[in-house]
C-alpha positions as CSV (number, residue, x, y, z in Angstrom):
1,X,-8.8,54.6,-21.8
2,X,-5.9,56.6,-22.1
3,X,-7.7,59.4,-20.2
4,X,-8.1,56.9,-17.2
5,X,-4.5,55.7,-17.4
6,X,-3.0,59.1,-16.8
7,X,-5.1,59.7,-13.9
8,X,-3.9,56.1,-12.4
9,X,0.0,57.1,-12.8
10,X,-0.7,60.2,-11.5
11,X,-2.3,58.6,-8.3
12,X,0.6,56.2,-8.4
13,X,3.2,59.2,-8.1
14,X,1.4,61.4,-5.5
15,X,0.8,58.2,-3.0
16,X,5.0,57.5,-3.5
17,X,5.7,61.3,-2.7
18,X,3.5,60.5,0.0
19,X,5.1,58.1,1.4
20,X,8.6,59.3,0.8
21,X,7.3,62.3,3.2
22,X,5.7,60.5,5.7
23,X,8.9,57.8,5.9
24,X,11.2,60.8,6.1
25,X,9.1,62.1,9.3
26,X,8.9,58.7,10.7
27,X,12.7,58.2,11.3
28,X,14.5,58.0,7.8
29,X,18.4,59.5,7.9
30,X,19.4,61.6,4.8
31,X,20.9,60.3,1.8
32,X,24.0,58.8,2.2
33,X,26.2,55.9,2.0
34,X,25.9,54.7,5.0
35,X,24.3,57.0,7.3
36,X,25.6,58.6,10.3
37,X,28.5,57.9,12.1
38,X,27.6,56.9,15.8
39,X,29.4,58.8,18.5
40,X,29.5,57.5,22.1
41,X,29.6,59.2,25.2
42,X,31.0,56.7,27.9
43,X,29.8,56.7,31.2
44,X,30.0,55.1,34.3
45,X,33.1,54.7,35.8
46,X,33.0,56.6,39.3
47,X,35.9,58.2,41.2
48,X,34.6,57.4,44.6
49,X,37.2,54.8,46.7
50,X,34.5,52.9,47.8
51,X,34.2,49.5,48.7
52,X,30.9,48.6,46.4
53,X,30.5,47.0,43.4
54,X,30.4,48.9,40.8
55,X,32.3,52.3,42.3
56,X,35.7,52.2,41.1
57,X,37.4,54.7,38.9
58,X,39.5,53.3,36.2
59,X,43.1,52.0,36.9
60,X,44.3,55.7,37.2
61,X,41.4,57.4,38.7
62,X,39.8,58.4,35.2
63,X,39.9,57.6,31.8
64,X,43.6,58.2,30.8
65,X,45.1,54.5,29.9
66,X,42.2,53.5,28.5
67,X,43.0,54.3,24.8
68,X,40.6,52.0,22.9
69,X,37.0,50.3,23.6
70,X,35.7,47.4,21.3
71,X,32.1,47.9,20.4
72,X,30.0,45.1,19.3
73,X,26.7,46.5,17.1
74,X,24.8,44.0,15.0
75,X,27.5,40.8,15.2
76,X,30.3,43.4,14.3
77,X,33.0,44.7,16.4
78,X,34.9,47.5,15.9
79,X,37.3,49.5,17.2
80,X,37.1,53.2,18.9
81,X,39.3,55.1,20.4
82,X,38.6,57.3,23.6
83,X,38.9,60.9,24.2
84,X,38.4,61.8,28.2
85,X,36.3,65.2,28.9
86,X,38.4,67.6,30.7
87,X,35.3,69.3,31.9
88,X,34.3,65.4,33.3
89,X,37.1,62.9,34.2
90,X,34.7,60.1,34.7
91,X,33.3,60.6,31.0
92,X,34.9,60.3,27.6
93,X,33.6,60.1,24.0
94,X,34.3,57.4,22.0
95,X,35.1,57.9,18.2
96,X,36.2,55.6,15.0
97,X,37.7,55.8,11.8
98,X,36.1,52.8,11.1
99,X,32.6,52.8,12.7
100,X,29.1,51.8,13.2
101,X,26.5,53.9,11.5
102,X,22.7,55.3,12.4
103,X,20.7,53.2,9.5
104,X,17.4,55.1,11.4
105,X,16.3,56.8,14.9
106,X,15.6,52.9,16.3
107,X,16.8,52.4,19.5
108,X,20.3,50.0,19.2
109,X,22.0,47.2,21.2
110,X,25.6,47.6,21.7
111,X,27.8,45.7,23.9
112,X,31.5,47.5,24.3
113,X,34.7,46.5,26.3
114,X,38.3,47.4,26.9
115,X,40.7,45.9,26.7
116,X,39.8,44.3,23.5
117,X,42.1,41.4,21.7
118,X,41.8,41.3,17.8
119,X,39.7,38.5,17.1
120,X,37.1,38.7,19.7
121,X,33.3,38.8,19.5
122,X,32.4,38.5,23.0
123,X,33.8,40.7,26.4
124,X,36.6,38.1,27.8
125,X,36.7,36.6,31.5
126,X,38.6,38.5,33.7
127,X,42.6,37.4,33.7
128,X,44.5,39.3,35.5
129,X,48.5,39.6,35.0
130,X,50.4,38.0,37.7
131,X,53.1,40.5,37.9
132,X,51.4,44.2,37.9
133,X,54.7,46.0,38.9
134,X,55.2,48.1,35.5
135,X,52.1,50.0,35.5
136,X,51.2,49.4,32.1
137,X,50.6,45.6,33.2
138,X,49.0,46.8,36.1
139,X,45.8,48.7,34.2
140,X,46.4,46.3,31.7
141,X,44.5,43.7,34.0
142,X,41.2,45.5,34.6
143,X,38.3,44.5,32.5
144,X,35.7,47.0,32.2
145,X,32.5,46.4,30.3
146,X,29.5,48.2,28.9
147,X,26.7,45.1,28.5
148,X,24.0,44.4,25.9
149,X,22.7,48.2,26.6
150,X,20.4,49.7,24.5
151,X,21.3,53.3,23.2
152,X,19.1,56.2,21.9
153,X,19.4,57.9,18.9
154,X,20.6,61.6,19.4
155,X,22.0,60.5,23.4
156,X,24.6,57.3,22.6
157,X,26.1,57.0,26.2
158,X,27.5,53.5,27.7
159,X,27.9,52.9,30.5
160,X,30.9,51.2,31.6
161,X,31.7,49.0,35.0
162,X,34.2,47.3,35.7
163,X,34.5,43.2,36.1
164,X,37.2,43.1,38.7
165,X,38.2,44.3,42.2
166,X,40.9,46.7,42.9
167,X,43.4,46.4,46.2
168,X,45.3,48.9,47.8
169,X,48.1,48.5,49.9
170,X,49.4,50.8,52.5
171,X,52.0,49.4,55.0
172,X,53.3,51.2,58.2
173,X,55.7,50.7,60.9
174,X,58.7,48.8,59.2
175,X,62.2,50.5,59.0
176,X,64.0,47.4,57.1
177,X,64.5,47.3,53.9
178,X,61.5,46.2,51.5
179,X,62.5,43.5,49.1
180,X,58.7,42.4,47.8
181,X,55.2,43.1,48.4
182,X,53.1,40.5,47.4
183,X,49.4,39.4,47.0
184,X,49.3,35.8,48.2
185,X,46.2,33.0,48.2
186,X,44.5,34.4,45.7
187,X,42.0,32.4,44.2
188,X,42.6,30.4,40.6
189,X,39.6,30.2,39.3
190,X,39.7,31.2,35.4
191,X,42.7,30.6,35.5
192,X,43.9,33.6,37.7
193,X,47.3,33.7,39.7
194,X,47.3,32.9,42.7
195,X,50.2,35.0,43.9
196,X,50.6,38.8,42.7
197,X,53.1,41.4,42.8
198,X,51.5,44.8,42.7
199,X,52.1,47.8,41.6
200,X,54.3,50.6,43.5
201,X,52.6,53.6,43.5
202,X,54.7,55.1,45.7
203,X,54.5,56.4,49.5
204,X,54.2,52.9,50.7
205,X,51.1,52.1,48.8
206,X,50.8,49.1,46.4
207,X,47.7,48.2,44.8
208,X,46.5,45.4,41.9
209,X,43.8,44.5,40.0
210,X,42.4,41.2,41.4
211,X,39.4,38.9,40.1
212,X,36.4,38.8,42.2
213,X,36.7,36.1,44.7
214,X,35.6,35.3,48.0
215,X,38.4,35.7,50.7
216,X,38.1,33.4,54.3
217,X,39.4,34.9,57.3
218,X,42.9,33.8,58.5
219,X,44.4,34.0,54.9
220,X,47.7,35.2,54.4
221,X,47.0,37.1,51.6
222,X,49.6,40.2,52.2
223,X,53.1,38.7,51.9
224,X,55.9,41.5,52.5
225,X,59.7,40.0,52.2
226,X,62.7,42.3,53.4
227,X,66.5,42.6,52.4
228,X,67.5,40.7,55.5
229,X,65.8,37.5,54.4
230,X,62.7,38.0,57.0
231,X,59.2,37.3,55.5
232,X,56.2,38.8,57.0
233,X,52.1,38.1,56.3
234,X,49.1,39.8,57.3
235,X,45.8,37.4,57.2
236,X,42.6,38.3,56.2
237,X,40.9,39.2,59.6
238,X,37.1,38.4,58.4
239,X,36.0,36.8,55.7
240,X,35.4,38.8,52.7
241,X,33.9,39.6,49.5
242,X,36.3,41.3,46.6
243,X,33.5,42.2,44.5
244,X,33.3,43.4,40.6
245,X,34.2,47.6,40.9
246,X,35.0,47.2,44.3
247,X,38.1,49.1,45.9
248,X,39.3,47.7,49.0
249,X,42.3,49.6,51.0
250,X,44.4,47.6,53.9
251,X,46.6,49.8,56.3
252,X,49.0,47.0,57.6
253,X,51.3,48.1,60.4
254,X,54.4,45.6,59.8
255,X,55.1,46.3,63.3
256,X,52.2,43.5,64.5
257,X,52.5,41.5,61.2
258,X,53.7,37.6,61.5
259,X,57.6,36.2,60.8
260,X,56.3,33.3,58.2
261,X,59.9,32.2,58.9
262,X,60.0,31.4,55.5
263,X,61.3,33.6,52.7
264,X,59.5,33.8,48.6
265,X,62.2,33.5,46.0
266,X,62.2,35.3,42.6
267,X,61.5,31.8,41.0
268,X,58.9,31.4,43.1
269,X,60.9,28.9,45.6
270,X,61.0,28.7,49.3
271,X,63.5,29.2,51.9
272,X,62.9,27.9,55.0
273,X,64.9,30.0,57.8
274,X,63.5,28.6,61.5
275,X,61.2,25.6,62.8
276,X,57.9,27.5,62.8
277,X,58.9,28.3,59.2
278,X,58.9,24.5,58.2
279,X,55.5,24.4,60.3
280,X,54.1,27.2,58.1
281,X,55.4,25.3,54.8
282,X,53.6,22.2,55.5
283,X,50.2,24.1,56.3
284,X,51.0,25.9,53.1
285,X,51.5,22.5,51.1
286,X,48.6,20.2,52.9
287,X,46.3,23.3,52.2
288,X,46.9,22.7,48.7
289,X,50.1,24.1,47.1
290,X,51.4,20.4,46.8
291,X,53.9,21.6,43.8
292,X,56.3,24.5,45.7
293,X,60.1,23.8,45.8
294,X,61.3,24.4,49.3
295,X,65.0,24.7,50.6
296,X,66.4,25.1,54.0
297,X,69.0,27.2,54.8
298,X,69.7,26.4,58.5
299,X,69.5,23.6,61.2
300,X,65.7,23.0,62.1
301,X,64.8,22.1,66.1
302,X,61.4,20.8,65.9
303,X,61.2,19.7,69.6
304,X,58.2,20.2,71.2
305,X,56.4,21.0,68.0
306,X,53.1,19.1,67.0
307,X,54.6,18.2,63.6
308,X,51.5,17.0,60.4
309,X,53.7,15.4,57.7
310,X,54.0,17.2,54.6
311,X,52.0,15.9,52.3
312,X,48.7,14.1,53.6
313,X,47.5,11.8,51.1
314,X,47.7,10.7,47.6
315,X,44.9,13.4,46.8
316,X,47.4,15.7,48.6
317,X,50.8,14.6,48.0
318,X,54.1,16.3,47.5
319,X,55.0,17.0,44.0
320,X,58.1,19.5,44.2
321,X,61.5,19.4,45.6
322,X,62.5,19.3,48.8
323,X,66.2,20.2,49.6
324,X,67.7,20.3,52.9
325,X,71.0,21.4,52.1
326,X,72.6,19.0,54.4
327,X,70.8,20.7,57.2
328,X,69.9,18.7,60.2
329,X,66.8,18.5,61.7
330,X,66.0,17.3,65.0
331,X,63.4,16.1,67.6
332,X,61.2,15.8,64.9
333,X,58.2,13.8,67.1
334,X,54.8,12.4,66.1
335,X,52.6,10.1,67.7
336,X,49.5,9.6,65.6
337,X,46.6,7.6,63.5
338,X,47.0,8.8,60.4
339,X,48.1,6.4,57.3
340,X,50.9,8.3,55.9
341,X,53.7,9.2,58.4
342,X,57.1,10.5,58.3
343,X,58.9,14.1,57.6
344,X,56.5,13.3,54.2
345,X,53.2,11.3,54.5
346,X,53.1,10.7,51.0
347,X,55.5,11.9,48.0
348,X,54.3,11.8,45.1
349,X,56.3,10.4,41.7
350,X,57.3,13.8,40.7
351,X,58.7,14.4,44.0
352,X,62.0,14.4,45.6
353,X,63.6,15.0,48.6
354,X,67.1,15.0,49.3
355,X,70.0,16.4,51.3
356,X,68.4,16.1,55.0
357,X,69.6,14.9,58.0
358,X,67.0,13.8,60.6
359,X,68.2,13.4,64.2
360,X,66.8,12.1,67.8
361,X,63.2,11.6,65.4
362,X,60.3,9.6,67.6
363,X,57.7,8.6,65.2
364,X,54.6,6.1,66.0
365,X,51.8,5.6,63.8
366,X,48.9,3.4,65.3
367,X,47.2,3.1,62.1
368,X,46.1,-0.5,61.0
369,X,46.9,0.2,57.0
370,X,49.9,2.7,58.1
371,X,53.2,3.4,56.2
372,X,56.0,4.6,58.1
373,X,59.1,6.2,57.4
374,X,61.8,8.6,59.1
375,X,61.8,10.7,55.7
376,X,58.6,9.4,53.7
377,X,55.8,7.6,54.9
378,X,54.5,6.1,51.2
379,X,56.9,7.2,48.2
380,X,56.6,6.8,45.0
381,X,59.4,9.4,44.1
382,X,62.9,10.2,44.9
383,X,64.6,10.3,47.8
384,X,68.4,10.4,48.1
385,X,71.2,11.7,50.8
386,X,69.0,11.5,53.3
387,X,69.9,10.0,56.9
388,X,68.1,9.1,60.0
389,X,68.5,8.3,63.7
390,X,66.2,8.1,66.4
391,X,63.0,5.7,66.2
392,X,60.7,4.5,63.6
393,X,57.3,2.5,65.0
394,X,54.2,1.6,63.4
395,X,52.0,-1.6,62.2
396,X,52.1,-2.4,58.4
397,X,55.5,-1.1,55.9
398,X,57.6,0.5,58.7
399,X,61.6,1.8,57.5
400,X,64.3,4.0,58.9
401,X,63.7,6.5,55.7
402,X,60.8,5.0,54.3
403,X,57.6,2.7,54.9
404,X,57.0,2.2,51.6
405,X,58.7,2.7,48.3
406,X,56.5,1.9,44.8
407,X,58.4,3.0,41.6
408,X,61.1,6.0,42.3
409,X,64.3,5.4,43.9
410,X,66.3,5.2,46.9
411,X,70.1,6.6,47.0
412,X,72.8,7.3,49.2
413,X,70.6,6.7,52.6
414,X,71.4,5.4,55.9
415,X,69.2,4.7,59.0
416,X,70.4,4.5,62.5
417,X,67.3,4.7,63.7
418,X,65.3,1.2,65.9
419,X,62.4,0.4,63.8
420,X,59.4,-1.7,65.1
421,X,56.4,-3.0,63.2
422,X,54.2,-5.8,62.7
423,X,54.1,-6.7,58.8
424,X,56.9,-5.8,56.5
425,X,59.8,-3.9,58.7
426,X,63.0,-3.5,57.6
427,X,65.9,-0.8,58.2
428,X,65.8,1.2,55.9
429,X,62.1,0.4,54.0
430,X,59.4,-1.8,54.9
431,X,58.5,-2.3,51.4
432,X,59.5,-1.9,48.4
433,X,58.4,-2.8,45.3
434,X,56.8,-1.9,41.2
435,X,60.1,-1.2,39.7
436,X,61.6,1.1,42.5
437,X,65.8,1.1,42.8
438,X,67.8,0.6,46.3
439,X,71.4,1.7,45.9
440,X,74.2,2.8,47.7
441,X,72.0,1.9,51.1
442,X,72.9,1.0,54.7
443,X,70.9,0.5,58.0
444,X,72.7,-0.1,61.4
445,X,69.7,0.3,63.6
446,X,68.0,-2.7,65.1
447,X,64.6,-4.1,63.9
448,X,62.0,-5.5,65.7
449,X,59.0,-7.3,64.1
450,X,56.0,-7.8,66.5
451,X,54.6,-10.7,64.4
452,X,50.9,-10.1,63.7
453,X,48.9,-13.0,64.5
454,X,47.1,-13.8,61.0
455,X,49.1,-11.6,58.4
456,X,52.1,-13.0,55.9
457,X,55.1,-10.9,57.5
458,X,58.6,-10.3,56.4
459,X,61.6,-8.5,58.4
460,X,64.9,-7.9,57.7
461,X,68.1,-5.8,58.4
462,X,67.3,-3.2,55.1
463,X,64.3,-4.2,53.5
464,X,61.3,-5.9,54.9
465,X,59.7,-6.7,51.8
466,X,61.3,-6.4,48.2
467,X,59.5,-6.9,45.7
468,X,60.1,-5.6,42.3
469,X,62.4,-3.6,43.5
470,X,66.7,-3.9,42.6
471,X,69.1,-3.4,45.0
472,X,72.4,-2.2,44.6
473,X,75.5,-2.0,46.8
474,X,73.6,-1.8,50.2
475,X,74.5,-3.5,53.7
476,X,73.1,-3.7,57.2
477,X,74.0,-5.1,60.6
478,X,71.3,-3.8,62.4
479,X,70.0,-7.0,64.8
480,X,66.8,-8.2,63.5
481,X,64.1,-9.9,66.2
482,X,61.2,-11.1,66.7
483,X,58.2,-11.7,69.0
484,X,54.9,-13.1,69.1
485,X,53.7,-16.0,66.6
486,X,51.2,-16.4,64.3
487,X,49.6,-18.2,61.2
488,X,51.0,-16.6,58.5
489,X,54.4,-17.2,56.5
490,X,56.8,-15.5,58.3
491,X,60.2,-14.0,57.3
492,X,63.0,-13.2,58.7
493,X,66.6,-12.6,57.2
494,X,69.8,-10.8,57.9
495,X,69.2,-8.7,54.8
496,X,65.9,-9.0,53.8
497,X,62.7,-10.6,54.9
498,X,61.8,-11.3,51.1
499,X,63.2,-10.5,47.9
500,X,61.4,-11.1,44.4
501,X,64.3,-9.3,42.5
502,X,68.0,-9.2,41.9
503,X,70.4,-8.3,44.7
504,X,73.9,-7.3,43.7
505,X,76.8,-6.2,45.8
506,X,75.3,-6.3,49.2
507,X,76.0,-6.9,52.7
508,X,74.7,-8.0,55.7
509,X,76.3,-9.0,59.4
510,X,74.0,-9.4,62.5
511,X,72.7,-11.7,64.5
512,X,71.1,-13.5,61.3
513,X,72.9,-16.8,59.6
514,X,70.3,-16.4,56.3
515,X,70.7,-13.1,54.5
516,X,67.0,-13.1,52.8
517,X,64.3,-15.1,54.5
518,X,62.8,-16.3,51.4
519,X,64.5,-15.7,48.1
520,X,62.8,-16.0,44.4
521,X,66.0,-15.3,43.5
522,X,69.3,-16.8,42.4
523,X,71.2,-14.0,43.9
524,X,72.1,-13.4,47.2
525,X,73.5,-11.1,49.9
526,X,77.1,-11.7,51.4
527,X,77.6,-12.2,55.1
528,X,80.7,-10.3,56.1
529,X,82.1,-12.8,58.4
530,X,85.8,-10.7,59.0
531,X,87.6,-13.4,57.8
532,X,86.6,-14.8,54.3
533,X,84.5,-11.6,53.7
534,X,85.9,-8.1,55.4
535,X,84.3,-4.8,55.5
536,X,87.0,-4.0,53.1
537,X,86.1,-7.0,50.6
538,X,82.8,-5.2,50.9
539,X,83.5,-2.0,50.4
540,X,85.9,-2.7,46.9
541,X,82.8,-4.6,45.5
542,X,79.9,-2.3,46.1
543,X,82.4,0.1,44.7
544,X,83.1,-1.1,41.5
545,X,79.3,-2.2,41.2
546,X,78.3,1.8,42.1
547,X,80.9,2.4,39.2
548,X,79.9,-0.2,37.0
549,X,76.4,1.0,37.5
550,X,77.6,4.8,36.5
551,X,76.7,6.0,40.1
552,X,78.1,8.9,41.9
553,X,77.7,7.5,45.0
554,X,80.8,6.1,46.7
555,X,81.8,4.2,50.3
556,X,85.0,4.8,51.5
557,X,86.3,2.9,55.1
558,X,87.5,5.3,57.4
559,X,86.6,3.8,60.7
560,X,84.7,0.4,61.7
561,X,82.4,0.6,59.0
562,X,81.7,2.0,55.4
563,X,80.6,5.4,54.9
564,X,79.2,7.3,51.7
565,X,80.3,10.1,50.2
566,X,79.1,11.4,46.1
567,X,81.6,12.0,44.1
């Protein structure tokens, strides 16, 4: 037995030595802790200008810049750091202090990016920078990515590629001076900027890293703004694809580019500067950049322009600031079927416009559901020192500066303007309810109300309509008429057609006995008759209401009737 037992451990310790050889040929490492240290050659990243995907060199035109790659082996990531071949500038080897070891001669998985943000376990989306001027942010914003590739054992290469699109710049023909270059509608998708500044890279080139997008013909996607003020675009000729690797060069001659007649402020504001300018910024904000703040800095003539109201609907409605520096514009004309009319179709609660004075304006909306307005068709934001004159015509919610007014406020307005309507008219709003404010007011244009023949109506010399809506220190003499009949409720008053809130400290004299048609209310509007009630009675009480109040807004009597001023 003991013979046999020999013989079995002996079997026992040839078949492991065996097995140790024939493991050791199959693909076994030698002994050590953790194996071999994987070294990877990188790949990939072509010099050639090209436009097609995939053919881009790095941000730089090889390798330098990109100091670090994230490699992802087994769930783990680590970092290496990148060495570019002199003899090759499209190749580099990637080494780590802390890497990923050969366990055997298996064939390996490994997913690699740059630039990599501690934490991560997966390459990112692309997010470009917004501002690529320095040039570290510009190569900061390319993404290149080596994916899911399976490496050899004795030949580690990735192969890089990058996820975004590169733009060059080169502009010609302009001997002003250059204030900006910009990239302009851009798509946001992933959260992307939509407007770029790119880098300078001298000799009048610019270029960025951009995310791959689809771009339509006719956008204005090369923005160039000089030291005189003048803004100048160049639009996309034919649609096209920006794709992933893709280089894409544009020589623009400035010479045949377009005067936007705007101007791009640092904060990302807009100067308007001529007619066609204002044109422009309402394509810009009905084709979706609802939010812009936008100044003028001159007198606007839009006569004989085919004016679209700023601001189209409540899907597309004005949500910045419009400031018209107490410029005037004129001739402003539109004769139309569309809902929301005025300077603004619709304004939006976070919007304001202020500081504009609209002359000789000759607006008629034929819409059946229409608001009209000198300054704001439908409002439900803010809209102070604003003045109108010309004419104001539509069916439902017609005003001299707005149709109608929900929430918001109106301050320190006056309409001169004839306003006409069918169903809530008034001079200064047609309608105004929800909590909105009226103060410091005045219409002295005439009103008309072409009574519709089934529909409750209400006119008057300021507001057709009130209805949760508090007036403060307002007048009007405008005449208020009427024609036609019909069977709803009708009314018709000096002041208002119908108030459903309090009045304080206003005025009315016309050719009206009744201030407010119909009144819910115990308060009332004063007829200044010239000898109980003078202009000047008038003007010391809405004054010390305005103060009372904590207003800014003043009236002051320096001719036949009050004025405003702010203090």
């Amino acid at each position: 037995m003991k013979r046999t037992t020999i013989h079995i451990f002996a079997a026992i310790a040839l078949l492991f030595g065996l097995a140790a050889c024939t493991q050791d040929e199959a693909g076994f490492l030698p002994e050590g802790a953790e194996g071999t240290s994987i070294v990877f050659t990188a790949t990939g990243l072509n010099p050639a200008a090209t436009a097609i995907a995939a053919t881009r060199a790095p941000a730089d035109g090889n390798w330098t810049g990109v100091q670090s790659v994230a490699v992802l082996m087994d769930g783990m990531v680590k970092t290496y750091n990148v060495t570019p071949s002199t003899a090759a500038p499209t190749s580099a080897t990637l080494t780590s202090t802390d890497p990923h070891y050969w366990t055997n001669h298996n064939n390996i998985t490994v997913t690699a990016w740059w630039p990599y943000t501690a934490g991560e376990t997966t390459p990112p989306a692309v997010k470009v920078k917004a501002n690529q001027s320095a040039q570290k942010d510009f190569e900061g914003s390319d993404l290149i990515v080596a994916d899911g590739q399976t490496v050899t054992y004795g030949s580690p290469t990735l192969r890089f590629t990058h996820r975004t699109a590169r733009v060059t710049i080169v502009l010609t023909d302009y001997t002003e001076g250059l204030a900006s270059v910009k990239l302009t509608g851009l798509s946001t998708e992933g959260d992307n900027p939509d407007i770029i500044t790119p880098y300078d890279k001298g000799s009048n080139t610019y270029t960025a890293i951009v995310a791959p997008q689809s771009v339509a013909a006719g956008t204005a996607f090369i923005t160039c703004t000089f030291t005189n003020g003048k803004t100048f675009v160049y639009k996309m000729k034919n649609a096209t694809d920006w794709q992933a690797g893709g280089e894409y060069t544009y020589t623009v001659s400035l010479a045949a580019a377009k005067d936007l007649g705007y101007t791009i402020e640092s904060n990302g504001s807009y100067t308007v500067t001529s007619a066609d300018g204002l044109m422009n910024i309402a394509e810009l904000v009905n084709g979706g950049k609802s939010d812009i703040n936008i100044t003028l800095d001159t007198d606007i003539d839009l006569t004989g322009k085919d004016w679209t109201p700023i601001g189209t609907d409540f899907h597309n409605s004005y949500t910045g600031t419009f400031d018209g520096g107490g410029h005037t514009i004129t001739g402003l004309t539109v004769t139309t079927n569309d809902q929301f009319v005025g300077l603004f179709g619709y304004l939006n609660s976070a919007g304001t416009v202020k500081n504009v004075v609209m002359e000789g304006i000759q607006i008629t909306s034929n819409h059946m559901f229409g608001c009209t307005g000198g300054v704001v068709g439908y409002s439900w934001g803010t809209i102070e020192n604003c003045s109108v004159s010309g004419s104001v015509s539509g069916t439902m919610c017609v005003g001299g500066v707005v149709g109608t007014q929900w929430v918001g406020s109106i301050t320190g307005c006056s309409s001169s303007a004839t306003v006409k309507g069918m169903v809530d008219v008034g001079g200064v709003a047609g309608q105004t309810d929800l909590g909105a404010t009226l103060t410091a007011c005045y219409a002295t244009g005439n009103v008309t109300i072409e009574i519709d023949p089934i529909k409750d109506i209400a006119g008057g010399g300021l507001v057709g309509l009130n209805g949760e809506c508090s007036l403060l220190a307002c007048y009007a003499i405008g005449n208020v008429t009427s024609t036609g009949s019909g069977t709803g409720k009708v009314d018709i008053g000096g002041f208002l057609g119908e108030n459903n809130s309090f009045v304080t400290a206003c005025y009315w004299k016309n050719n009206h006995e009744q201030g407010i048609g119909y009144n819910k209310k115990s308060t009332e509007a004063t007829k200044v008759d010239g000898t109980g009630v003078t202009w000047q009675n008038a003007v010391d009480a809405m004054n010390t209401a305005l103060q009372n109040a904590g207003s800014e807004w003043r009236y002051e009597l320096n001719g036949a009737l009050p004025t405003l001023r702010k203090q």
